[in-house]
C-alpha positions in Angstrom: 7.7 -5.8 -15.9 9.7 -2.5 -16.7 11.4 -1.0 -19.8 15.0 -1.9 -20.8 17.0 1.4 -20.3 20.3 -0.4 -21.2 22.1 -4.0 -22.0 21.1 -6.5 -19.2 19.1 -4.1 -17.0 15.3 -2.8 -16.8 13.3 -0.4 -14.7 9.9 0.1 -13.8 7.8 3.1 -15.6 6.2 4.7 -12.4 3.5 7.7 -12.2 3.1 11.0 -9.8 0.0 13.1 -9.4 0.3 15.1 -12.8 0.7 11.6 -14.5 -3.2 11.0 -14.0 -6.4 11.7 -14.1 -9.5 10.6 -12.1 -12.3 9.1 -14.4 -16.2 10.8 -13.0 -18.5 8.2 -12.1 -21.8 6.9 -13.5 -23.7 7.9 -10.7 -23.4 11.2 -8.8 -23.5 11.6 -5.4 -24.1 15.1 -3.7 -20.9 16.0 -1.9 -22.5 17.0 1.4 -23.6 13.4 1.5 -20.3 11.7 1.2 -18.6 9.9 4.3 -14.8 11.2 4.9 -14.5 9.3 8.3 -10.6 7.9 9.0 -10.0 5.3 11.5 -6.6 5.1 13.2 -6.5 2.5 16.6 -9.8 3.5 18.2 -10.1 7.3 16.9 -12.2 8.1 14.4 -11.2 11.0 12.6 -13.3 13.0 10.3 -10.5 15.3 8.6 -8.6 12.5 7.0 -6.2 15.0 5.8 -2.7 15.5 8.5 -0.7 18.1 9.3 3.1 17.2 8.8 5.3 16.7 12.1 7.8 19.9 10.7 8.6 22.9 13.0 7.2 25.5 10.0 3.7 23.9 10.4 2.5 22.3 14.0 3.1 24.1 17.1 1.0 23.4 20.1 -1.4 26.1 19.1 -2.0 24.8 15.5 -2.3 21.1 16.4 -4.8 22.7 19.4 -6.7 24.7 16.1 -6.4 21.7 14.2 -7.9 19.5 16.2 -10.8 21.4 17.0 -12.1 21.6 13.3 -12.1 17.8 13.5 -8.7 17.1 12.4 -5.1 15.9 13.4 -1.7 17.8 13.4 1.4 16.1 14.3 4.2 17.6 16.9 7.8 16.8 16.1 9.3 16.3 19.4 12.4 16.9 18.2 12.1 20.1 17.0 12.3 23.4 18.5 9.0 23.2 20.3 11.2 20.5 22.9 14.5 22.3 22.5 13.4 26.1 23.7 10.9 26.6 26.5 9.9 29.9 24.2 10.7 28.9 20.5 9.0 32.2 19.2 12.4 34.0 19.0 14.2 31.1 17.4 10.9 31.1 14.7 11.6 34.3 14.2 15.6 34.1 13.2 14.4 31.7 10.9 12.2 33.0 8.9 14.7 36.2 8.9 17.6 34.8 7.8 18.7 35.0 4.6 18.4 31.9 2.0 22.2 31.9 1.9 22.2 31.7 5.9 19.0 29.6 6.0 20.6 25.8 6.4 23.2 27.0 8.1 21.3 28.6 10.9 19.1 26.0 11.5 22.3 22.9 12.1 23.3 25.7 14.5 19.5 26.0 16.5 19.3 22.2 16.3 22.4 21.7 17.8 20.3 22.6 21.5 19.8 19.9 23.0 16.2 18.0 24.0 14.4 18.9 27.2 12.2 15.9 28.3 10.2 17.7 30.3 9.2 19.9 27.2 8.1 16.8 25.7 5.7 16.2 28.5 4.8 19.3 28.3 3.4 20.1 25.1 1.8 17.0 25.1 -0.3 18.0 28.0 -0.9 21.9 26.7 -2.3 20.4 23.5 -4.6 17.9 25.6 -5.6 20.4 28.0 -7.6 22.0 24.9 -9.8 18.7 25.0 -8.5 17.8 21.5 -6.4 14.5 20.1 -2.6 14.9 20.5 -0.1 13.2 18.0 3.8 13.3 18.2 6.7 12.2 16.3 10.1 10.9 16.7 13.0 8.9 15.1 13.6 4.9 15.8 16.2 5.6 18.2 14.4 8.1 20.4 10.9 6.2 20.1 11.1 3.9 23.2 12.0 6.6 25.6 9.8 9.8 24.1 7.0 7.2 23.3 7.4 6.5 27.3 7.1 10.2 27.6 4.4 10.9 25.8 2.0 8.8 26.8 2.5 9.0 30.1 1.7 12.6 29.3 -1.4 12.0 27.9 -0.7 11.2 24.2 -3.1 10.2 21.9 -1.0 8.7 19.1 2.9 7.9 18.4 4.5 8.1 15.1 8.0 7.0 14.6 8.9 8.4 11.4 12.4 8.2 9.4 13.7 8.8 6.4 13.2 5.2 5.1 11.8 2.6 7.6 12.0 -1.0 7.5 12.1 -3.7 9.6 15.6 -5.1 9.2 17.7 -2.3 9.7 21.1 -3.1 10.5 23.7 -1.0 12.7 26.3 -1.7 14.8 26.7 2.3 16.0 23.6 2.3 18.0 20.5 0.1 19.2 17.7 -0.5 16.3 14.0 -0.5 17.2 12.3 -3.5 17.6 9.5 -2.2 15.6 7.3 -5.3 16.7 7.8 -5.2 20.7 7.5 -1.0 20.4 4.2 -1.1 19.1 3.0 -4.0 21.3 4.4 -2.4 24.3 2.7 0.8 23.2 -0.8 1.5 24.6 -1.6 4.0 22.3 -1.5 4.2 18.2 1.6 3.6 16.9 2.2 4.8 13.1 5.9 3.7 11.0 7.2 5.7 8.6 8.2 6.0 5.8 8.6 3.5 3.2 7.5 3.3 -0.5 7.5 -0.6 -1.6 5.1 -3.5 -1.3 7.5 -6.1 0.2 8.9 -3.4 3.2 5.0 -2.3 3.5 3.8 -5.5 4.3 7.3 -6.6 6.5 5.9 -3.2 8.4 2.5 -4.0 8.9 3.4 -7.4 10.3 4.7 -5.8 13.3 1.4 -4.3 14.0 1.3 -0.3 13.3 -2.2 1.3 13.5 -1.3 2.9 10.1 1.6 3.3 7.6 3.4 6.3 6.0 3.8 6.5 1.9 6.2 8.1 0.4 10.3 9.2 0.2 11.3 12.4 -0.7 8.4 14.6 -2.2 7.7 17.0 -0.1 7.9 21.3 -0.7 10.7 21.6 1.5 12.5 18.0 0.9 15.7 17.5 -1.1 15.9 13.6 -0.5 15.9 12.6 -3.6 18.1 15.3 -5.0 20.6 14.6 -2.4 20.7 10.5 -2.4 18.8 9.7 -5.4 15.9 8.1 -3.4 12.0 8.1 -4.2 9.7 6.9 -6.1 6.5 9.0 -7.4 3.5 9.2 -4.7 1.1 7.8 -7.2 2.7 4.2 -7.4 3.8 4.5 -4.1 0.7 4.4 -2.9 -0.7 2.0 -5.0 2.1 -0.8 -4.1 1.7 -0.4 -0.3 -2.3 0.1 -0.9 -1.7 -3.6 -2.4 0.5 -5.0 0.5 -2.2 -3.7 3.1 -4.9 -5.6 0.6 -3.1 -8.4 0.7 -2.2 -8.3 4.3 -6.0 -7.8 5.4 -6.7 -10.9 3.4 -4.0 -12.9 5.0 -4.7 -11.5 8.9 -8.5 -9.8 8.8 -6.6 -6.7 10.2 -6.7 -3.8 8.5 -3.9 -1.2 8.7 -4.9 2.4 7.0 -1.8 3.6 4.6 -1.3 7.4 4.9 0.3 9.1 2.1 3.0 11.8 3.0 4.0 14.2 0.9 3.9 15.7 -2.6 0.6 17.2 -2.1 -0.3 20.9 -2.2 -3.3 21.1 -3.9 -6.7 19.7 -3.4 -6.6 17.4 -7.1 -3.6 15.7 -5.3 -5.0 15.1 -2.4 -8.7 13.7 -4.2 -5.6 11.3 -6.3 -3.5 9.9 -3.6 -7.1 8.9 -2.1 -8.0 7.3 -5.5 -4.4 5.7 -5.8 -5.3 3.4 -2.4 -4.6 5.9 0.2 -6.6 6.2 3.7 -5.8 9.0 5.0 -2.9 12.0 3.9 -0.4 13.8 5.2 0.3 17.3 4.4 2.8 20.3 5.1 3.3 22.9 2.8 -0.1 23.4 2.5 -0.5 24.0 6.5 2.5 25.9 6.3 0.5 28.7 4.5 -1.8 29.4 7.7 -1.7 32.3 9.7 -1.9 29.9 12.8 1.2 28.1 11.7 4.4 28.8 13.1 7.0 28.9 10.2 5.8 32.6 9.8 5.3 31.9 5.4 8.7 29.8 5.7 8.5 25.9 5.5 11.5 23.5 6.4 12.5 20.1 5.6 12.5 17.6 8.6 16.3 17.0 7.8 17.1 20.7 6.6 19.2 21.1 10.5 21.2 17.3 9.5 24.5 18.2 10.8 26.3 16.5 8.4 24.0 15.6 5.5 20.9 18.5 5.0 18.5 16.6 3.1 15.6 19.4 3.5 15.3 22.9 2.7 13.5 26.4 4.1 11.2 27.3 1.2 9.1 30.5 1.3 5.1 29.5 1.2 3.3 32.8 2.5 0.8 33.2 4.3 -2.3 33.2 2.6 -5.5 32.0 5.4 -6.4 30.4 8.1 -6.1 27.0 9.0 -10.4 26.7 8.4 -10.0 28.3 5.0 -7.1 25.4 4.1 -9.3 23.1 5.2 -13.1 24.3 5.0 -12.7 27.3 3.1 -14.3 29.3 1.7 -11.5 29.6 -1.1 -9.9 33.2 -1.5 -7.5 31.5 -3.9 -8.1 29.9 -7.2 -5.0 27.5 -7.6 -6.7 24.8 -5.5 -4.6 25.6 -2.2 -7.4 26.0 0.1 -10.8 24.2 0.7 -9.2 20.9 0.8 -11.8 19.0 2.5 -14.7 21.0 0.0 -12.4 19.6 -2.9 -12.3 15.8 -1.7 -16.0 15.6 -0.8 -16.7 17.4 -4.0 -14.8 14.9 -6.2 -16.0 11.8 -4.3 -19.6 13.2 -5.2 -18.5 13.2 -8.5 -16.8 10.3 -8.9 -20.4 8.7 -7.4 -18.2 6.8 -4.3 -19.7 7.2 -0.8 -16.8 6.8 1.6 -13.0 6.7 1.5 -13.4 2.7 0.5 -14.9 2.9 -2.5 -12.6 6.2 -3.3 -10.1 3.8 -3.4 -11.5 2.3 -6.5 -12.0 5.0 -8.7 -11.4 4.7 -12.2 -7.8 6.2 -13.2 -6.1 7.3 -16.5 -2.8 8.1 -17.2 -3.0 11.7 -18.2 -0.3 14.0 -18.4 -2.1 16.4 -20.6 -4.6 16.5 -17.8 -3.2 19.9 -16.7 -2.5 21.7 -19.7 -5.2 20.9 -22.0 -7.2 24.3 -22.9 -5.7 25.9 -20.4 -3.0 28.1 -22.2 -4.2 31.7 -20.8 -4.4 30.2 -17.3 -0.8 29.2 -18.3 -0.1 32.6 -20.0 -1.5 34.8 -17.0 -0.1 32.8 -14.3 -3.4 32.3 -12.6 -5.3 29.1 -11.9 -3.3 26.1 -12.9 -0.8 28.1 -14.6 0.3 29.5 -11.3 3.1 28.3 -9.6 
């Protein structure tokens, strides 16, 4: 497998979202008809589309928002949300500050340290709105914010890193045991992220309600310009899509594979479903509401690193609500908004039902997918020849 690319060594050709196509069905289905329903523990979710755990996109008010149209925004709790009692200020210098200053400013408002009881906190202001309430934090806070959490009235945990797997090795500072934390948990617990069969299916042994795809492709990330690291969201998918396969054969338990990043636009979304995945995970796209707190500016979750930014503050706008991303109706052309209109719309026409039969959709490789007939789009900077 994999294409020599010098004496003694090969690599593996691997695909993103502008690599392929989706193939329409023989049958037709009409959209309104179709069956978007995500399962994660017990909670069954009818937007399977999430919002990103990144302090430009869920605040308690836009997971509250969120959650009422049927759908599920994550809260980093180690963001600014747990660091200031009042974050709007800190928002505010933020999005002000120059791109030169950008970086810097945020190590500097990330140097505050974490309240606990702000943790609590939010978790029970986004519950009192009678809606679900997710948080995220890294391996080494997990056990004791996890403890927080759902004491607090959480409704699902994700413990979310740059790369997860289950042998990490340090001597610095205690690993998670990835296998006791989510047996000890009473609630949901989702690992992230990771991008290869073998580490998918280590993961999934330890008993996750769901998996995160994908290293380094988001808007605001610079992972893989910064370490090298990534491989392209389509095979991503499609190798941990195989491991949970594989690992539903071996146990009969089925653990949902999310896909994280790389997506802004609703034929990304309708391929990372095709590719294997069961639910996504979006920011940038969020980041564009008018309920979203980045004020048009979105930020990598490692942009405030002290020592190692591997994120960036990138300038989205703001262009709708949070009902127009999802539900529309579309003001814009480009695909950026009616995300859940574009998914059902292409599983109508792909003539698949529900997410598991999305999953086998026929797929071509397809690069010219994008640019074929569409030079004035291209020329005029509208449609898909916008940016």
């Amino acid at each position: 497998m994999g294409m020599w690319i010098g004496r003694n060594r090969k690599a593996r050709v691997t695909y993103g979202f502008d690599d392929i196509a989706l193939v329409p069905g023989d049958i037709t289905i009409n959209p309104n008809e179709v069956d978007t329903t995500f399962e994660l523990g017990k909670h069954k979710i009818k937007v399977p589309i999430l919002a990103s755990a990144m302090d430009g996109v869920v605040d308690v008010n836009f997971a509250i928002a969120m959650g009422k149209l049927g759908g599920v925004a994550v809260l980093n709790l180690e963001g600014v949300q747990t660091r200031y009692k009042e974050p709007g200020e800190i928002l505010d210098k933020i999005a002000s500050a120059t791109k030169e200053e950008a970086t810097h400013l945020t190590q500097q408002v990330y140097t505050e340290p974490i309240k606990e009881e702000l943790v609590a906190q939010r978790v029970r202001e986004i519950k009192a709105a009678g809606v679900l309430c997710a948080v995220s934090a890294i391996p080494q806070r997990a056990e004791r914010f996890g403890a927080i959490a759902q004491e607090a009235g959480c409704d699902i945990f994700v413990v979310q890193s740059t790369v997860s797997t289950v042998r990490h090795i340090s001597s610095e500072y205690k690993t998670l045991d990835i296998a006791a934390f989510c047996k000890a948990m009473k609630i949901p617990v989702v690992i992230g992220n990771t991008v290869t069969y073998s580490a998918t299916l280590d993961l999934m042994q330890c008993g996750p309600a769901a998996i995160l795809v994908g290293v380094g492709p988001g808007a605001a990330c610079t992972t893989r310009g910064v370490l090298g690291l990534g491989v392209p969201q389509v095979t991503a998918t499609v190798d941990c899509a195989a491991a949970r396969d594989h690992h539903f054969k071996q146990t009969g338990r089925y653990c949902p594979i999310i896909t994280d990043g790389g997506m802004s636009k609703g034929g990304d979304i309708c391929k990372a479903f095709a590719c294997g995945a069961d639910a996504v995970m979006i920011g940038s796209a969020f980041a564009r509401c008018k309920e979203a707190p980045g004020r048009g500016f979105h930020w990598g979750m490692a942009t405030p690193h002290a020592n190692l930014p591997r994120g960036t503050r990138v300038r989205v706008g703001v262009t709708g609500t949070v009902k127009q991303i999802l539900f529309g109706p579309a003001e814009l052309d480009d695909g950026s908004q009616n995300l859940m209109g574009a998914l059902m719309t292409c599983m109508g026409n792909v003539g698949k039902k529900n997410i598991r039969e999305f999953q086998e959709t026929d797929i071509i490789i397809a690069p010219a997918i994008k640019t074929e007939g569409k030079v004035f789009q291209t020329v005029q900077g509208v449609g898909m020849g916008s940016k």
